[in-house]
C-alpha positions in Angstrom: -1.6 6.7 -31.7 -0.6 3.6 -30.3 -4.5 3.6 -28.1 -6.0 0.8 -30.5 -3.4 -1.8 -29.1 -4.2 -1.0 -25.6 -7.8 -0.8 -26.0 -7.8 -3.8 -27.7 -5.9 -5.9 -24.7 -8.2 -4.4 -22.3 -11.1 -5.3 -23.8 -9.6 -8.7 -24.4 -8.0 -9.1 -21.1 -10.0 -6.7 -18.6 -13.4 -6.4 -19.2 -14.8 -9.2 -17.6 -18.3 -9.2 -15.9 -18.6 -8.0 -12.0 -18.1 -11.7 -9.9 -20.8 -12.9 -7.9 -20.9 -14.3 -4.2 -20.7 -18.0 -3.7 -19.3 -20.9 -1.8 -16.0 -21.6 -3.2 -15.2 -25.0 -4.2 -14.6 -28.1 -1.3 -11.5 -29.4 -1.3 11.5 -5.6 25.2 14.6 -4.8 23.0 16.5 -8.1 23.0 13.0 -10.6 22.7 12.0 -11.9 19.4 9.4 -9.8 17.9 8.7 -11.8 15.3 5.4 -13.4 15.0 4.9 -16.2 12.5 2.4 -15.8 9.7 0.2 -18.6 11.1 0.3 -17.4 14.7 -0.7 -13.6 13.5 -3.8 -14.2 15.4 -2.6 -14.6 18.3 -2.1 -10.6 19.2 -1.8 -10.6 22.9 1.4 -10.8 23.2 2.4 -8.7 26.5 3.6 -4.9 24.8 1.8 -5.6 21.9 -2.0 -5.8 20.6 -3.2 -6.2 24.1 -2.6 -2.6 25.5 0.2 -3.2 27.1 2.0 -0.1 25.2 -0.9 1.9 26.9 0.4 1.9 30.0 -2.9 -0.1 31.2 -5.5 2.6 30.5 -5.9 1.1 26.4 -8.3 -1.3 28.0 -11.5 -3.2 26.2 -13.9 -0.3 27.5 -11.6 2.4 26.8 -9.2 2.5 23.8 -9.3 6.1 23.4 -7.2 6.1 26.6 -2.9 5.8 25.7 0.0 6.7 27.6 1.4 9.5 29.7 -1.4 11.7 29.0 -1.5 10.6 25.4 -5.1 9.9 23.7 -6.9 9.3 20.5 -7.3 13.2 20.4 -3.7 14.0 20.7 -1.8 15.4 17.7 0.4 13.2 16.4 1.8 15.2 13.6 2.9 17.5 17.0 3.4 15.2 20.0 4.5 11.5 20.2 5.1 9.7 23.4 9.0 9.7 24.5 8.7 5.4 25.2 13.1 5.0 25.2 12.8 2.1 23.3 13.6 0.5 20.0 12.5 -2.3 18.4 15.0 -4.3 16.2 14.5 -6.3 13.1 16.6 -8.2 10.9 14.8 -8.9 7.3 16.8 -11.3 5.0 15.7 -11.4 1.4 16.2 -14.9 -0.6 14.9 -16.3 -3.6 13.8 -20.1 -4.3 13.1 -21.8 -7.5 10.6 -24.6 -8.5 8.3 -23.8 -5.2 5.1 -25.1 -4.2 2.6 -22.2 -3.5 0.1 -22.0 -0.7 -3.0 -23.3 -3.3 -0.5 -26.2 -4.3 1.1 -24.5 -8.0 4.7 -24.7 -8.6 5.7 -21.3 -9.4 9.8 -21.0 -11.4 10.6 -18.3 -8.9 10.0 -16.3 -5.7 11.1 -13.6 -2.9 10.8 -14.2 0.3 11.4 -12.6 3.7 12.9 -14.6 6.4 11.6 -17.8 5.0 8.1 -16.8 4.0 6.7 -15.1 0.9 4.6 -12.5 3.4 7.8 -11.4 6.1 7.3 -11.2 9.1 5.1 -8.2 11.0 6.9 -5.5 12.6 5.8 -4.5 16.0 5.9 -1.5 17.7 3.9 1.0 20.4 3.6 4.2 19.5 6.8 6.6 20.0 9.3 3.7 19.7 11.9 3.7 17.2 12.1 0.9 14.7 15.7 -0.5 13.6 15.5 -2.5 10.9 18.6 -4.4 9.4 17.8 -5.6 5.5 20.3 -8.1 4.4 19.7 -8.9 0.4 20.9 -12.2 -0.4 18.9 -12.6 -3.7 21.2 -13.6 -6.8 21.1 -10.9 -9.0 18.4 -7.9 -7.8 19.2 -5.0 -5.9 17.0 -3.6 -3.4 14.8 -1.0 -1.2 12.3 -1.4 1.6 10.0 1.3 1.8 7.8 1.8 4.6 4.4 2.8 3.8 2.5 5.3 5.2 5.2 6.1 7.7 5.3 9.9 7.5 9.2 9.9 8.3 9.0 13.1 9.5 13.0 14.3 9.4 14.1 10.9 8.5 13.0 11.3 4.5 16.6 9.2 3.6 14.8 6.4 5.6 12.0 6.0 2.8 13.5 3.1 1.0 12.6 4.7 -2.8 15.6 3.4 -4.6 16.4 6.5 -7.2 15.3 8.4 -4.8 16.3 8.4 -1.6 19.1 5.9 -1.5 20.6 3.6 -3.9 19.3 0.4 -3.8 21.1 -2.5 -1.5 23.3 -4.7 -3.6 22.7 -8.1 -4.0 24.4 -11.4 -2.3 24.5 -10.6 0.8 24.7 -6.5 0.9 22.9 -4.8 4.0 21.2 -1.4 5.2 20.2 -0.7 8.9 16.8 1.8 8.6 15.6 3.7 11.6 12.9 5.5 12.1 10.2 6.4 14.8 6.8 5.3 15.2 5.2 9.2 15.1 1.6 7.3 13.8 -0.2 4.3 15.1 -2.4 1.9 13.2 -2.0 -0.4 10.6 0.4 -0.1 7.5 2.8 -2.4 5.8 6.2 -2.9 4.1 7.6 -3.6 0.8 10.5 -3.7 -2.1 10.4 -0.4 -3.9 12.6 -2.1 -6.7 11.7 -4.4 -9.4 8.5 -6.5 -9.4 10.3 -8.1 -5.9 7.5 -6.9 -3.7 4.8 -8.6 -6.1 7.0 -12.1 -5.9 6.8 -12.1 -1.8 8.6 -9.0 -0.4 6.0 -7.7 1.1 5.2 -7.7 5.2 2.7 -6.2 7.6 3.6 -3.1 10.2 1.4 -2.6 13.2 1.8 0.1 15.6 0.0 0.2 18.7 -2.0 3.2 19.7 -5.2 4.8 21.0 -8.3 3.7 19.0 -10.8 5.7 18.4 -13.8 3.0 19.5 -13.6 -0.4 21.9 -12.9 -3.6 21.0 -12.1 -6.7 23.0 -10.0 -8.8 20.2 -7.3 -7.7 18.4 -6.9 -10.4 15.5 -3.9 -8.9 13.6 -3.0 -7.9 10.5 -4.9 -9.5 7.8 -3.1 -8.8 4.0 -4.7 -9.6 1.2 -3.2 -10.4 -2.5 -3.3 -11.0 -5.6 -1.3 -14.1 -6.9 -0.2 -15.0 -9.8 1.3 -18.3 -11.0 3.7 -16.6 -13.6 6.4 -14.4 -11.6 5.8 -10.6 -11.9 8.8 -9.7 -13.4 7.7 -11.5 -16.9 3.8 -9.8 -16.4 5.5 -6.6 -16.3 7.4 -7.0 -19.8 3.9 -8.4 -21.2 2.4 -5.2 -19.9 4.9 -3.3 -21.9 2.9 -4.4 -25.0 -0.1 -6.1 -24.1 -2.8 -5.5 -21.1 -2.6 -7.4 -17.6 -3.7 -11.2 -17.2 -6.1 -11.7 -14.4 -4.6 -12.6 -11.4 -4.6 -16.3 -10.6 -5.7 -16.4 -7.2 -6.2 -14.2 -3.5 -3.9 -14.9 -0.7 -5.6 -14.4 2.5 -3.5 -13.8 5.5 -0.7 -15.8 3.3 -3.6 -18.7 2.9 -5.0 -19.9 -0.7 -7.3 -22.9 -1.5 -7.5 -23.7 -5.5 -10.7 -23.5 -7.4 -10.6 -26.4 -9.3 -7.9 -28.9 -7.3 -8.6 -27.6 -3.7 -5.1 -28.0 -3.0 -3.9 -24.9 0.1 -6.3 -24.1 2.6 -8.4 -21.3 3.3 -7.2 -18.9 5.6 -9.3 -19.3 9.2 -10.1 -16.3 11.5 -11.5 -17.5 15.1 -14.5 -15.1 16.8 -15.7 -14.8 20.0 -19.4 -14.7 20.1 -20.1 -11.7 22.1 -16.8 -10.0 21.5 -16.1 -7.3 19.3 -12.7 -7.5 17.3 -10.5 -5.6 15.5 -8.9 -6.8 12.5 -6.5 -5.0 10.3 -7.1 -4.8 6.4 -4.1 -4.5 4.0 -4.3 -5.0 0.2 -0.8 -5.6 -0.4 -1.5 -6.4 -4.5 0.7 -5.5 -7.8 -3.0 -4.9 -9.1 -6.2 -6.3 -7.7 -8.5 -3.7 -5.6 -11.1 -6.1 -3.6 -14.4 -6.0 -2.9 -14.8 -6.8 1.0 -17.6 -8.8 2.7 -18.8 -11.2 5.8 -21.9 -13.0 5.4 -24.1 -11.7 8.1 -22.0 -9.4 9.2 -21.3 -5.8 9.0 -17.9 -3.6 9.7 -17.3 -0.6 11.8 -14.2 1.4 10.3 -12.3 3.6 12.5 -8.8 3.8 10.9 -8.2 4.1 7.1 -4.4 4.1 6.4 -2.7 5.5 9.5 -5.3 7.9 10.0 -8.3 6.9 12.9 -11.5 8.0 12.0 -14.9 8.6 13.4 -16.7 4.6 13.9 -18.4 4.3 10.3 -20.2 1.2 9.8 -20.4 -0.2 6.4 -21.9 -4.2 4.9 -19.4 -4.0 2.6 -16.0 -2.2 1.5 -13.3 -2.0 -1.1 -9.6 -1.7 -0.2 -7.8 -0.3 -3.2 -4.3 -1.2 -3.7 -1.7 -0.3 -1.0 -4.7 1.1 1.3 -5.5 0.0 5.1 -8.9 -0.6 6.9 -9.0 -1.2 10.6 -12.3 -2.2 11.1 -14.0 -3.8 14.4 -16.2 -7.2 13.9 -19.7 -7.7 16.1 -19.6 -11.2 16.7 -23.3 -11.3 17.2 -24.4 -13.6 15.2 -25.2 -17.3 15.8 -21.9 -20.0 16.9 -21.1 -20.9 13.0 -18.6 -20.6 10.5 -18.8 -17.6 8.0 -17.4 -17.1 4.3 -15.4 -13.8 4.1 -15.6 -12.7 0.5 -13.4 -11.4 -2.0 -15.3 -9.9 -5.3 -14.2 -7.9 -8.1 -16.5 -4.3 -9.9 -16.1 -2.0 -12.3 -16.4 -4.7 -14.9 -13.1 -5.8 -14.8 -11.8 -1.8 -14.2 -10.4 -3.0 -10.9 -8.6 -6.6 -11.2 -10.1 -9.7 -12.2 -9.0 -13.2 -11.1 -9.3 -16.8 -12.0 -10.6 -18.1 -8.7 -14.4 -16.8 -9.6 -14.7 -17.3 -5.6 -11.9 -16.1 -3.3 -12.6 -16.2 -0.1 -11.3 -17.0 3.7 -13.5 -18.8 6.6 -14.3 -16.5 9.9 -15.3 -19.1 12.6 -16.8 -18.8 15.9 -15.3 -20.7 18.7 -17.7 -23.8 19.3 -18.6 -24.1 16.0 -18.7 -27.2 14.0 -15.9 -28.0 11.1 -16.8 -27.5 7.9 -17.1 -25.1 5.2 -19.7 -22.5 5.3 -23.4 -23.0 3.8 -24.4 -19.2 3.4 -22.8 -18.1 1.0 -24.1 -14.9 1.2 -25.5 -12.3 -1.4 -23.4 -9.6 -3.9 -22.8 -6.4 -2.4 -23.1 -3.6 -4.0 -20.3 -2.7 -7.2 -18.2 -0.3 -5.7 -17.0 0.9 -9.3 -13.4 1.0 -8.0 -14.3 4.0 -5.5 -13.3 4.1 -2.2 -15.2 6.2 0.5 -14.8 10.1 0.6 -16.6 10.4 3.6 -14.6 9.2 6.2 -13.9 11.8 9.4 -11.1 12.2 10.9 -10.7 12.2 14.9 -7.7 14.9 14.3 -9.5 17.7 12.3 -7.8 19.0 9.1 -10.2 22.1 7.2 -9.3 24.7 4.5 -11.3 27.3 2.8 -11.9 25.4 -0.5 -13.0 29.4 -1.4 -9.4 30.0 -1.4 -8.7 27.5 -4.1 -6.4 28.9 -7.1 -5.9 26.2 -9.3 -3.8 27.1 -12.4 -1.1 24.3 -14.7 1.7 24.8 -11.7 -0.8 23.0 -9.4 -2.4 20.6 -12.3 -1.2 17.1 -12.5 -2.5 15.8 -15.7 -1.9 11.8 -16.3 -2.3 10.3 -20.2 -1.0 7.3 -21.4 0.9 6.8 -24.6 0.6 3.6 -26.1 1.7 1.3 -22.9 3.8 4.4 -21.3 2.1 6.6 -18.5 3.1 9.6 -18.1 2.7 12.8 -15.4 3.2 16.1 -16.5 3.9 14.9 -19.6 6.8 12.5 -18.3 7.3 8.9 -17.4 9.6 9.0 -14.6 12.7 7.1 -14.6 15.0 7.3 -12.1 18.5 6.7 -11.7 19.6 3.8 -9.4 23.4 5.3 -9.1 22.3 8.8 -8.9 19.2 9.2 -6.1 17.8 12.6 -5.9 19.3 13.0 -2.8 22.2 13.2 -4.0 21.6 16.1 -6.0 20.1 17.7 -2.4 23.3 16.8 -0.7 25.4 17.9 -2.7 23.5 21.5 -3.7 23.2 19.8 -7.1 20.2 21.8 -9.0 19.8 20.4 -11.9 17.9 17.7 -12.1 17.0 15.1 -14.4 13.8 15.4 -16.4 13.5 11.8 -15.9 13.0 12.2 -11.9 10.1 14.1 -12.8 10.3 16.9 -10.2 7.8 19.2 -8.9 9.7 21.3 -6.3 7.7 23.0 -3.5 9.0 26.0 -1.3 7.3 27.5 1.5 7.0 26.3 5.1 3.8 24.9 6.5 1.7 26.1 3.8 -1.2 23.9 2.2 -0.4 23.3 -1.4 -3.4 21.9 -3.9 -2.9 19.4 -6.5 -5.9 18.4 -9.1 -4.6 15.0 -10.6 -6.4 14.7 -13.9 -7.2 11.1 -15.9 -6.2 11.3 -19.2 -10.1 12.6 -19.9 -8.8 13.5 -23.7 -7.4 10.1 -24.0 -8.8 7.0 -26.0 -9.5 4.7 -22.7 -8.9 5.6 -19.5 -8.2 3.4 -16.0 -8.6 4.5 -12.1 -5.2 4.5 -10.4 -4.7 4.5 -6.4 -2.3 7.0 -6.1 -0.1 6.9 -2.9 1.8 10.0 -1.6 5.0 9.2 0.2 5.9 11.4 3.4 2.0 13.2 4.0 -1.4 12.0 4.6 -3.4 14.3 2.1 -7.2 15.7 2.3 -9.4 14.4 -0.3 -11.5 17.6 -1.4 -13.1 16.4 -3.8 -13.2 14.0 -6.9 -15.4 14.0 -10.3 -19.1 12.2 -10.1 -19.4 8.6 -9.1 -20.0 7.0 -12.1 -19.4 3.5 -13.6 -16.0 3.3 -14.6 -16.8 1.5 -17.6 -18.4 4.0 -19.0 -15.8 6.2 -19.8 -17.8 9.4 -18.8 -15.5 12.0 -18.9 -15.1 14.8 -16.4 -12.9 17.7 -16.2 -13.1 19.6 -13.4 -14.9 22.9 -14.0 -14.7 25.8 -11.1 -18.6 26.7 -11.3 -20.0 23.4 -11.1 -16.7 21.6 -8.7 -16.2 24.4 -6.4 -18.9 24.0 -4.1 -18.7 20.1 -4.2 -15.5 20.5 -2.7 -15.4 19.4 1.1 -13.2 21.6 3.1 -14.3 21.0 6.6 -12.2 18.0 8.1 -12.5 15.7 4.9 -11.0 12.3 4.3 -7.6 12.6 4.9 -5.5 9.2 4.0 -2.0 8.6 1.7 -3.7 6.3 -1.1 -7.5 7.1 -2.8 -8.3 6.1 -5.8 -8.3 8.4 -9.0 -11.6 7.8 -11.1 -11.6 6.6 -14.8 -11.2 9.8 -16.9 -12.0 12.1 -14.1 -10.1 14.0 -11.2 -9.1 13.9 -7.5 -8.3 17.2 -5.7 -5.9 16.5 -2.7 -3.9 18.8 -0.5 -1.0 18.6 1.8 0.8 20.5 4.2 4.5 21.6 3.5 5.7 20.3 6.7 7.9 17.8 6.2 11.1 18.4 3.9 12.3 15.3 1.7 12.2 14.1 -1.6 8.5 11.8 -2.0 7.0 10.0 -4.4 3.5 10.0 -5.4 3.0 7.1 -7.6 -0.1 4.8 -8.9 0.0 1.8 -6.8 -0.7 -0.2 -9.8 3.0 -2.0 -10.5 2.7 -2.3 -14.2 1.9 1.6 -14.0 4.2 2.6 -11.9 6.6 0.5 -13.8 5.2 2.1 -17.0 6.1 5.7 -15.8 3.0 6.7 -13.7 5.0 8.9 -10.7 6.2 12.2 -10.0 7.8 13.2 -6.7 7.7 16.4 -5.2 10.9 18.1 -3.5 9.6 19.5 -0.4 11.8 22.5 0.7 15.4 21.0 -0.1 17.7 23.7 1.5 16.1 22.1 5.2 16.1 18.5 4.0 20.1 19.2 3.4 20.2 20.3 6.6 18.4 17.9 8.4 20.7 14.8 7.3 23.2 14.1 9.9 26.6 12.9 9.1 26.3 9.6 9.8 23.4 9.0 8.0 25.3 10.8 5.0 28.2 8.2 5.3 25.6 5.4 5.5 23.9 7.1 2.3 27.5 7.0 0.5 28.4 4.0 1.8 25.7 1.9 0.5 25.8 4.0 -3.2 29.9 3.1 -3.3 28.9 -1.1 -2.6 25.6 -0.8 -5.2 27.8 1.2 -8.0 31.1 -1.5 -7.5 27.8 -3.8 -8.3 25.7 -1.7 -11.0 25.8 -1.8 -14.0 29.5 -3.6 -14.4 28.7 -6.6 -12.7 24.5 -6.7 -13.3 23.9 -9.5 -15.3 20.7 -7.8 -17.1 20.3 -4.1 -17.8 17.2 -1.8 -16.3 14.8 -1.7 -18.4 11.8 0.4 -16.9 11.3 3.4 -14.1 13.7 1.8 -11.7 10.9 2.1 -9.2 9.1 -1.2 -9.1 8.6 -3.7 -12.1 9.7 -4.5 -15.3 13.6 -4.7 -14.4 15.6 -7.6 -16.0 18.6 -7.0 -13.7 16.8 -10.8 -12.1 17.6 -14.7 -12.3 14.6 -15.4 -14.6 14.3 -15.5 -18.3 10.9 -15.2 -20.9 9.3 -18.2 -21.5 6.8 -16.7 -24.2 
């Protein structure tokens, strides 16, 4: 039993006390689409943000309204709107050394795209097609983009999961053109599926205009939020590979920081309207931290979570786990002033800690003084790394929960064994020169245990998974697990309780059964798994390919914590055209005349994204 070691650097490096509120310290096709991370505010650009992809009925008073007959209560797994365009991107990925971070830190090394370590939003209405050109010039790292959230409904070899669906893009100056269609609309984001790149900068917002299901005057943008750390994440993953996680060192807001102590960087400034009601666009886009929410004063009305729009639910406070997306509409109602917008950490530590005790970004109303805010506001409530489970859906999804048949086939148990996660009993670990595809392509059945396959059959059917948390095991975590390729129904999960308290739960059919919610529950693609507990999900076999679902956690994932299903993989063989097979072949042929002979540092983890020395940097221990 390797749990004492673990246990140990939890306690040690985890457990710290729930933060409190505060002040933090003084101190068309061929136009450019890309909007710089200081300008994200403005989001009126004609086609985009403003309703001009909604054809002028997606006005202030009535963003149900779209396009063409479209509307908030049209099917989008079933109808998108035929637009004729596509929107083209290039993304260049370099690397710079010795470089001064946005709260004034040098930090040895970083990722960036185009320039910046947060790339540059992608744009789009819904029904266009996105064409995306990735050009890796990093020194020594392969790489994948995924796409999260995007469904990729017959475009599965578009996911960008190195291992999986493609080999990943060879360094120093190799390229891959994705392409995909907007079939959702909201707010989701894009990142490196490889390495711990998409921790060190390779990370970027995605907003897709649409129908919303409540009015709004503003749209501010995408707003990600991060956790930073001074160290790269390449060396925190090999310390996680014996010891537990430092705390992050500080929150980027928007790409914005301000130091604690110093008060070097700047806090990130969103402008108001009194009078107006805005929408702003949520997006934790952390190797780690899940945040605590909050505007003093000030409450929030959600109507999307992920790429899913739900019924208006207003709320004082939130928390965005890791990877997951709030589109939530701001009052301005309050009096002309300027407003802290806090960042706080619960579950004692369970959920991310950080060593800015007071994170936090500056919402001001037009007309207001400068200065830093003098409210600073009062705790909200610990969320005990939960996220909401009561969310509606404007698109209605319901089962009969009666009908239920859970059994080991359907059982996803997680445990951890000494620093390695495993699922089903396995830590995944994929192989960069083999993806799974290629076993699909060609009619290749036997599969590595290290992929960690569950296949699935059947066409259109609901399948059930209850994903277990290590309740047997010595101390247990909460994960938010992410599903590539579906949006899944959250049925049901075990008692709120305080994740430090280790209660364990194992889901029992004459107690859980009727607590299950069948009729149109949350349905998202990451909720968060509680600490020695269970999460009961369900998705539809309508969409063939080969998807991950994965802890959004990177030292997890990194660790082993992923399966993927194979969803029907006679259809995804015969959905793959031949030119995206030759692109698929082409890009494995440059990666393996790169990989392993040429790598300058072997792989040393799942493959999927930390913990891989094939990188410029070196332990400094």
């Amino acid at each position: 039993m390797k749990f004492f070691g673990i246990a140990a650097a939890l306690v040690a490096g985890l457990l710290a006390p729930s933060l409190v509120l505060g002040a933090p310290a003084p101190g068309n096709e061929n136009r450019n689409l890309l909007t710089p991370v200081d300008k994200r505010q403005d989001f009126t650009t004609e086609g985009f943000g403003g309703g001009g992809g909604g054809g002028g009925c997606n006005s202030p008073n009535n963003r149900q309204c779209w396009s063409g007959g479209f509307n908030i209560n049209t099917d989008y797994e079933l109808g998108t709107p035929n637009t004729g365009n596509t929107r083209r991107y290039t993304l260049t990925l370099t690397e710079a050394d010795n470089w001064i971070g946005p709260d004034g830190v040098k930090k040895d090394k970083v990722m960036m795209v185009n320039g910046k370590i947060i790339g540059p939003t992608l744009q789009a209405d819904w029904g266009d097609y996105f064409e995306i050109t990735v050009i890796n010039r990093l020194q020594s790292n392969g790489t994948s983009i995924h796409w999260h959230g995007m469904h990729q409904r017959n475009s599965n070899i578009q996911d960008g999961a190195n291992g999986v669906t493609e080999c990943p893009i060879p360094p120093n100056g190799g390229s891959k053109v994705y392409r995909f269609r907007a079939t959702q609309y909201g707010t989701s984001w894009y990142h490196s599926h490889f390495s711990a790149q998409y921790g060190n900068g390779i990370v970027g917002a995605v907003v897709i205009n649409g129908p919303a299901s409540a009015n709004y005057d503003v749209d501010l943008g995408p707003f990600p939020l991060m956790d930073y750390y001074y160290e790269t994440t390449d060396r925190i993953v090999l310390l996680t590979q014996h010891a537990g996680p430092p705390p992050s060192d500080n929150v980027l807001f928007n790409g914005f920081a301000k130091h604690p102590t110093t008060g070097a960087g700047q806090y990130a400034t969103v402008s108001l309207t009194k009078g107006k009601k805005h929408r702003l666009r949520l997006i934790n886009t952390s190797v780690e931290n899940h945040f605590q929410l909050s505007l003093v004063n000030h409450s929030m009305t959600i109507i999307a979570a992920d790429l899913v729009p739900v019924q208006p639910y207003k709320v004082d406070s939130l928390l965005l786990g890791v990877g997951q997306r709030y589109d939530v509409i701001i009052d301005a109602n309050q009096a002309v002033g300027n407003y802290w917008f806090n960042v706080t950490f619960g579950g004692n530590g369970l959920c991310g800690a950080c060593n800015n005790p007071k994170p936090a970004a500056i919402f001001k109303y037009h007309g207001a003084p400068n200065g830093l805010p003098t409210n600073q506001g009062v705790n909200p409530p610990d969320h005990q790394c939960l996220d909401l489970v009561d969310l509606k859906p404007v698109l209605q999804r319901s089962l009969n929960t009666d009908s239920i048949a859970l059994n080991p086939g359907n059982t996803i148990p997680i445990t951890l064994d000494g620093f390695v996660w495993r699922v089903n009993g396995t830590a995944i670990n994929v192989d960069w020169n083999k993806p799974v595809l290629e076993y699909v392509l060609t009619g290749n059945t036997n599969y590595s245990q290290s992929d960690n396959i569950v296949q699935i059959d059947g066409v259109n059917q609901w399948k059930y998974w209850l994903i277990e948390n290590d309740p047997d095991g010595g101390f247990s975590l909460p994960h938010p697990i992410h599903l590539h390729g579906h949006d899944f129904l959250v049925l049901g999960r075990s008692p709120d309780v305080a994740a430090i308290s280790q209660t364990r739960y194992v889901f029992d059919p004459a107690v859980d059964m009727p607590r299950l919610k069948g009729n149109n529950p949350t349905r998202r693609d990451v909720a968060m798994l509680p600490a020695k507990g269970w999460l009961l999900i369900a998705f539809r076999t309508d969409n063939p390919g080969a998807w991950l679902m994965h802890c959004h956690i990177a030292w997890h994932l990194s660790g082993g914590l992923s399966n993927q299903f194979l969803e029907r993989a006679q259809d995804l063989k015969n959905g793959i055209s031949d030119a995206d097979k030759k692109a698929f072949n082409d890009n494995c042929n440059a990666w393996r005349a790169y990989y392993p002979d040429n790598a300058p540092y072997p792989k040393d983890d799942s493959g999927l994204r930390s913990g891989v020395k094939a990188r410029q940097v070196r332990m400094k221990w």
